[in-house]
Every structure is written in structure tokens, then in C-alpha cells.
N, C-alpha and C positions, 0 to 999 in steps of 0.2 A: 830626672834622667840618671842613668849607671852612667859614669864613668873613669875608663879603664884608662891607663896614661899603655900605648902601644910603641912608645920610642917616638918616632916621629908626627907622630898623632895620636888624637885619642881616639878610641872607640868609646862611642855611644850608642847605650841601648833606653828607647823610650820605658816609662814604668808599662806603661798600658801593654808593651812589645813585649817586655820582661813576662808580664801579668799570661798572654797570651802562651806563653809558652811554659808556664805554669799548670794554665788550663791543659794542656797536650798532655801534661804528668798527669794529671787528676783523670784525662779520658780512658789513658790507657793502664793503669794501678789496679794491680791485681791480679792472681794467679796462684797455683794450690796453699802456697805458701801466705802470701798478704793476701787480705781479704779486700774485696770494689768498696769501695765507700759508698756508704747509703744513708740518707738516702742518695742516690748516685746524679741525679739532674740538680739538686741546690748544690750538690758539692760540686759539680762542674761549674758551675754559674758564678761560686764563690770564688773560685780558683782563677778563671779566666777572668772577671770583673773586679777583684779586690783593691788593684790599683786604678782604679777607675777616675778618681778623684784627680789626677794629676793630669788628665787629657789638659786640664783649662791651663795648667802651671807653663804644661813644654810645648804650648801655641806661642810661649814668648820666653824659652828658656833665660838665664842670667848666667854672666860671669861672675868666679867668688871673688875674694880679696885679691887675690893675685893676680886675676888678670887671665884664671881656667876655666875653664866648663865649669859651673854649679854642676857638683855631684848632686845625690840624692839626700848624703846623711849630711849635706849641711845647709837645709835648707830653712827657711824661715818657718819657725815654731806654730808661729799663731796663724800664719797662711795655711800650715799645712792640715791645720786643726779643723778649718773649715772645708780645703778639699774631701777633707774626710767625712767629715758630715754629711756634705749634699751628695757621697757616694754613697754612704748608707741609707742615705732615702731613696738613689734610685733605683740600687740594687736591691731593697726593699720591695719596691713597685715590683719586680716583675719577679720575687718570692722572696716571702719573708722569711725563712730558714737560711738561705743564700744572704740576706740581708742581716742576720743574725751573727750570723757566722765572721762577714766582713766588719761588724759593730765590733767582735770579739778582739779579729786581728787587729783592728785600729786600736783600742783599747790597749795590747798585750804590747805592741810595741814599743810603749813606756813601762810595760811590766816586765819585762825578762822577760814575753814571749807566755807568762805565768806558768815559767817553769823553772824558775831561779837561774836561764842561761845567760850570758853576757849577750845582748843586741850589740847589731852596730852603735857604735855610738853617736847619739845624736847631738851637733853641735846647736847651742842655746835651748836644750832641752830644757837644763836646770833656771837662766833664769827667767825663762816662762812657766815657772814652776806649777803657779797657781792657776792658770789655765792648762794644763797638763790635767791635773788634781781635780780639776770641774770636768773635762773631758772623760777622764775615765770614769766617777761617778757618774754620770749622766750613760755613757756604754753601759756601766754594771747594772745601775737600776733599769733599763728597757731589756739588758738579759732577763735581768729577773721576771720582770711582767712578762715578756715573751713565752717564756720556761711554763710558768702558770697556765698562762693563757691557749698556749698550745699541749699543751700537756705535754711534755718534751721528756725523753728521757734523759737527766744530765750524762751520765757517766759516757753514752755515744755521743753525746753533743760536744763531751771535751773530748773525746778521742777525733772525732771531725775536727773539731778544732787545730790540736795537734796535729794532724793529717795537712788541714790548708798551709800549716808552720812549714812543712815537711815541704811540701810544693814550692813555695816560696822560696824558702834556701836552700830548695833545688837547682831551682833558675837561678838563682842570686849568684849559685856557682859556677854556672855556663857563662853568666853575664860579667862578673867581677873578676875571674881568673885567667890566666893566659891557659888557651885551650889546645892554641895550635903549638907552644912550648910542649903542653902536657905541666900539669899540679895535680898532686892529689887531695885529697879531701874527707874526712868523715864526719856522717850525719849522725849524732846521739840521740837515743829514745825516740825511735820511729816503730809505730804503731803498725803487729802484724794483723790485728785483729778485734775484736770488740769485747777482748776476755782480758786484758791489763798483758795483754805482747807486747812486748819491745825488744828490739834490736836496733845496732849499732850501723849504720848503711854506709861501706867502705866504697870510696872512688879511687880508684884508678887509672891513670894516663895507658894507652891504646896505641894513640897514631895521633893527628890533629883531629882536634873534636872528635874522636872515639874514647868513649871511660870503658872500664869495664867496674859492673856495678857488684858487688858481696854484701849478703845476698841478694839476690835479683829481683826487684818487685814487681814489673810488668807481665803482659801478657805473653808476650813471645820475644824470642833475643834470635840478633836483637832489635831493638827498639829504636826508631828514626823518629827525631823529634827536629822542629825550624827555629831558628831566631835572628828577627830581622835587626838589622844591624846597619850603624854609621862609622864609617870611618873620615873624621876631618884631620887633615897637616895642623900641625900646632905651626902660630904665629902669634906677634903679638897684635892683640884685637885692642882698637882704639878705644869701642867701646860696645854695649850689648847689640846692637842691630848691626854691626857687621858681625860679630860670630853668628848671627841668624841668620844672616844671608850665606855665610860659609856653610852653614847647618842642616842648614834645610835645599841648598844646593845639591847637597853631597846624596847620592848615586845609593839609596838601601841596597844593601846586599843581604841575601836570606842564606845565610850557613843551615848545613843539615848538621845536626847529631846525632852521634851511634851510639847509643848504651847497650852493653851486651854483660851477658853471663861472667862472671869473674869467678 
């Protein structure tokens, strides 16, 4: 689960919630300027299901050391290694390009994203090192067999790639940032096209949850996207099944967001 420390509470947002509004980016991407990602149905599939894996984790979220919400980035290495896995099989099951793709993100997330950019940082990344190190081998070699086997073109399959990145710390930023203060934000090397485009995707605060996006990559501005959302009062929790009871108590609120032309 994101979460956001809101003053009095935290907001949290589940990953699968985060993931879902992810996929909203991925449906709606595109227009004279960005080109729809294609092929267009695994890339909606990847976008919407990438975090898939965590449905099993946040049926029984955890408190960290302090006594907070277990955020996302500091979660157990080798637990998460496996939610990952049985997502790429089952995002596999219903297409293997969609499954591909989510093998990638899983992978890259210990890579810079394989693009030399700083990730979140993940705590006990390092010393779960050697399991890290067998995970991404094992993602790289079924890219490669996949690549073969399907006859793939690489060069779109890493611009898809970077495209799912793009979604991802999309939402990551509706989900992590104060919306209704207003923060801005920009996204580096975002893919206009399938010819080596890039530009730099500038955010802007608006109003609460209104950005305005430079340049604009959807279909029409602007653009109303949802994300379901938790808000719980910070208290101190004795131990993990009373913050679940407060947790799963608490009332989802579905925020709209407006991204429009800047």
C-alpha cells in the first residue's frame, strides 16, 4: 500500500488501486502528438494488472518499526519477490505480451527502471541481494526466450516498456503527493512515439487534483481520471490487527482527477 502521512492521518492508497488508475492513463494515452500504445489491449492489461501481486500482501497489511502504515518501499524483499512472480504467471495466463511486460517492470524495479534513473528506494533491497540478483536473471532470460519465441520487435517492446514506467509514476504521483495542497512534478524521457521520442512531461498544480499536464498526452483536455482512496486518523495501534480493523473500516473515497492542457 502508498502511504501518504496527511497530518492527522494517513492516506492510503491500495497498489492494485494505485495499478487501476494507472490502467485509466494507459486507456486514455494518445493524440496527434503521443502516439496509443500498441499493441493497445496487453498494454492496457499491463498497466491496469502490474501490481497485481500485492492483492495477497494488503488482505493483511503490516505496521513498520514505528508503529506506521507499512508503506510500499519498505516492504519485505523476499515476500515481495514472490508476489511478483505469481503475478507474472497470472498476467501471463490471460496474455503473454501483458505478461511480459509486467516480468520487465518487476525486473527494472531493481534496475533503475533500466534506465540509469534513481527508484524509490527500496528498504533491504541490498541485503537480500542475492535473491534480487536471481530474480532479475530469471525475468531477463524468459524476456529473452519470449523475444525469440514470439518474434518481438525489441526496440517497441522497450519503448512499451518505458511507456508502462510512465504510467506508473504517473499514479505514483497522484498517489504520493499532496494533490489538494497542489506539488508539481516532472516526468523525464517519456516516449512520444515509436521513432526514439522523448520529452520531458511537466505537472502542474491547477486547483485540488486538477494538474495541468506540458505537453498534453491524452486524447481530450481535459482528462478525468479516479482514485480510490483511504483515509485513517493516525493513533497509536497496539498492534497489526487493530490498524486493520481501523483500515478496512474506513469509508473509500473515490477522488476524480482533472488533467488538462498546460
Amino acid at each position: 500500500m502508498i502511504v501518504r502521512d496527511a497530518g492527522d492521518g494517513y492516506q492510503i492508497v491500495f497498489q492494485t488501486d494505485h495499478a487501476t488508475l494507472s490502467g485509466q492513463l494507459a486507456e486514455r494515452w494518445g493524440n496527434e502528438r503521443f502516439a496509443r500504445p500498441e499493441p493497445f489491449e496487453p498494454m492496457k492489461i499491463a498497466a491496469f494488472r502490474h501490481d497485481d501481486g500485492w492483492s495477497v500482501w494488503e488482505r493483511a497489511p503490516r505496521l513498520d518499526d514505528e508503529g506506521r502504515p507499512q508503506n510500499f518501499l519498505d516492504r519485505d524483499v523476499a515476500v515481495h519477490l514472490h508476489l511478483y512472480r505469481a503475478a507474472i504467471a497470472a498476467v501471463s495466463e490471460e496474455d503473454r505480451y501483458a505478461g511480459l511486460l509486467v516480468s520487465m517492470h518487476g525486473a527494472g524495479l531493481y534496475k533503475g527502471r533500466y534506465a540509469g534513473e534513481e527508484s524509490p528506494p527500496l528498504t533491504g533491497a541490498a541485503s537480500a541481494q542475492d535473491l534480487v540478483d536471481e530474480f532479475v536473471r530469471e525475468q531477463e532470460a524468459h524476456r529473452g526466450r519470449l523475444v525469440e519465441e514470439m518474434g518481438l520487435d525489441e526496440t517497441r517492446l522497450w519503448t512499451n516498456y518505458r511507456l508502462l514506467q510512465v504510467y506508473d509514476r504517473l499514479s505514483l504521483y497522484f498517489c504520493m503527493n499532496d494533490l489538494e495542497g497542489g506539488e508539481p512534478a516532472s516526468l523525464e524521457d517519456v516516449p512520444v512515439d515509436y521513432s526514439a521520442g522523448r520529452v520531458d512531461l511537466k505537472l502542474a498544480p491547477a486547483a485540488p487534483w486538477r494538474v495541468r499536464a506540458q505537453p498534453f498526452p491524452f486524447g481530450e483536455s481535459p482528462s478525468r481520471f479516479t482514485l480510490l482512496r483511504r483515509l485513517v486518523l493516525k493513533r497509536d495501534w497496539p498492534d497489526h490487527e487493530s490498524f486493520r480493523r481501523d483500515l478496512f473500516s474506513a469509508e473509500p473515497e473515490v477522488v476524480e482527477i482533472t488533467v488538462e492542457s498546460g
